[in-house]
Steps between C-alpha positions, in 0.01 A plus 500: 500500500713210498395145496244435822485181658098488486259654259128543620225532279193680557245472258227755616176578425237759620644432869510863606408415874780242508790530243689764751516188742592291212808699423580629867547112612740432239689844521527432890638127478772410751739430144490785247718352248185531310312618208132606456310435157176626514311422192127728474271296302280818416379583832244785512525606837761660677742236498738622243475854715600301796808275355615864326530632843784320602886571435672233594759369224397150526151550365404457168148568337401457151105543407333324242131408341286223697677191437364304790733351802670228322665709202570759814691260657674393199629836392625590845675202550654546087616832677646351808855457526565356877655152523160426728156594401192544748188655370239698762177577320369892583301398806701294703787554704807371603638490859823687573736170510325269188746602230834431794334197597415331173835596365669355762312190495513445100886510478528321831270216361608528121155571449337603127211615677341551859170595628363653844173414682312870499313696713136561404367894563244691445436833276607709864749242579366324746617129538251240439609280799177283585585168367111415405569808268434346178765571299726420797348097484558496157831622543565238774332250346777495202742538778432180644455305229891637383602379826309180493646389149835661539520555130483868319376445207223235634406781742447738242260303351313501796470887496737775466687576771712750371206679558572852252766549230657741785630221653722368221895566519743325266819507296553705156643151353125367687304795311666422201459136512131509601408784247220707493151463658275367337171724394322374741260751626449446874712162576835620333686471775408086590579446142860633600578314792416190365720578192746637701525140716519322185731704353742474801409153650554553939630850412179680654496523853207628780594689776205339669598700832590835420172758414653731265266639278166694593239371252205727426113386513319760421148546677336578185555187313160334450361138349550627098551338196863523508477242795363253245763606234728423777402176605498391125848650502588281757359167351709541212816594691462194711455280251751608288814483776318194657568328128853639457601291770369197383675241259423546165367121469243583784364864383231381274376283830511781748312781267218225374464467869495844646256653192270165602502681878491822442179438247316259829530786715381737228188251482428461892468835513249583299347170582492681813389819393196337318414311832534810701288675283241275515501522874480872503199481264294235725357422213438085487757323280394488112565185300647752293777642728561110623605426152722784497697408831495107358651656182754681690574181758555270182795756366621523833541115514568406154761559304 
């Protein structure tokens, strides 16, 4: 085919109850001067059966060993050769129009990059529309505080509103610029935007009104360990693009400052944990375990 305008990248995974939506909703865009790259990152279900039964010309697939997302990502988007890229992961979906609308709205604006607000569904694709929903308050909650500040990048360090790597669309010369992502397990795609913004300096733009992505929450997702890898994840991210704006004179300042509250909370909590503990116990309060929480007070308040 010759040169498309857009390239989308689907790096799937073991999504055989969604990646037919997945492709359908780019296939079915309102532009089709478009190409498909879907990149299998060893899925053992019926995926690859599913992306193998469709002929359209557009559609690439090339299989390979478990690499995880980010190296998914990063050999799709090697592969790509649209002058825009937008990446959908396997279980989300676009809506008809995104592709037309963010196109139009990048070269109209000059924009290196532009993001959507999304719309949160369920496994059977059923809106979650109650606003005390609690992803939908988190959600919001970064939403404000963008609006509030009026800056990007500050707003993105006040949670990511981007929401899902399906919501990125950008330039080649952007991609290019930018790189790769990073190997970042679950936060690869906050590492981006931030080094996409400083890459290209006002170049990323939110289409804070328009809902074009549908952004998956699975039902089955439970409290695991990889929701404390995350939040680690997420401590480092933030303080690493919170520093890269900062002169260089001041950086030795702000970390000193943030490790000192970052380690406080650490000790309040299991300052509080100890006190709780000894509440739950109703056992009468030890001159042993009043030396501990004196020990514990004393690093809290001295340096």
């Amino acid at each position: 085919m010759s040169t498309p305008l857009v390239s989308v990248v689907i790096p799937a995974y073991n999504h055989e109850n969604f990646i037919g939506a997945a492709i359908d909703s780019v296939l079915n865009q309102t532009m089709d001067d478009l190409e498909l790259v879907i990149v299998d990152d060893g899925s053992t279900d019926k995926t690859a059966e599913i992306i193998k039964s469709y002929s359209d010309s557009r559609l690439s697939y090339t299989w390979q060993e478990n690499q995880d997302a980010y190296n998914t990502i990063n050999r799709g988007m090697s592969m790509a050769k649209g002058r825009y890229i937008s990446i959908l992961n396997s279980d989300d979906v676009y809506t008809t129009d995104r592709l037309e609308k963010m196109l139009d709205y990048s070269q109209e604006q000059g924009a290196d990059g532009v993001i959507s607000d999304v719309i949160p569904i369920s496994d059977d694709n059923v809106e979650f529309t109650d606003p005390e929903f609690g992803w939908n308050i988190w959600h919001q909650s970064n939403r404000d505080y963008y609006h509030r500040c009026g800056d990007m990048y500050t707003g993105f360090l006040h949670g990511n509103f981007m929401v899902t790597t399906s919501n990125l669309f950008m330039t080649a010369d952007a991609m290019q610029k930018t790189g790769s992502f990073a190997p970042i397990r679950y936060l690869h795609d906050y590492d981006y935007i931030f080094r996409l913004m400083l890459a290209h300096p006002g170049g990323v733009h939110y289409m804070e009104k328009d809902k074009l992505v549908y952004y998956r929450i699975h039902e089955g997702n439970t409290l695991s360990e990889a929701a404390i890898t995350g939040r680690e994840q997420d401590l480092d991210v933030i303080g690493k693009y919170m520093l890269a704006r900062i002169p260089e004179e001041l950086k030795v300042l702000v970390k000193t400052g943030s490790d000192r509250l970052r380690k406080l909370e650490n000790e309040i909590s299991d300052v509080r944990a100890e006190l709780a503990k000894a509440g739950e116990s109703a056992r009468p309060v030890t001159p042993s375990f009043v030396r501990r929480v004196r020990h514990k007070l004393c690093r809290m308040l001295c340096p």
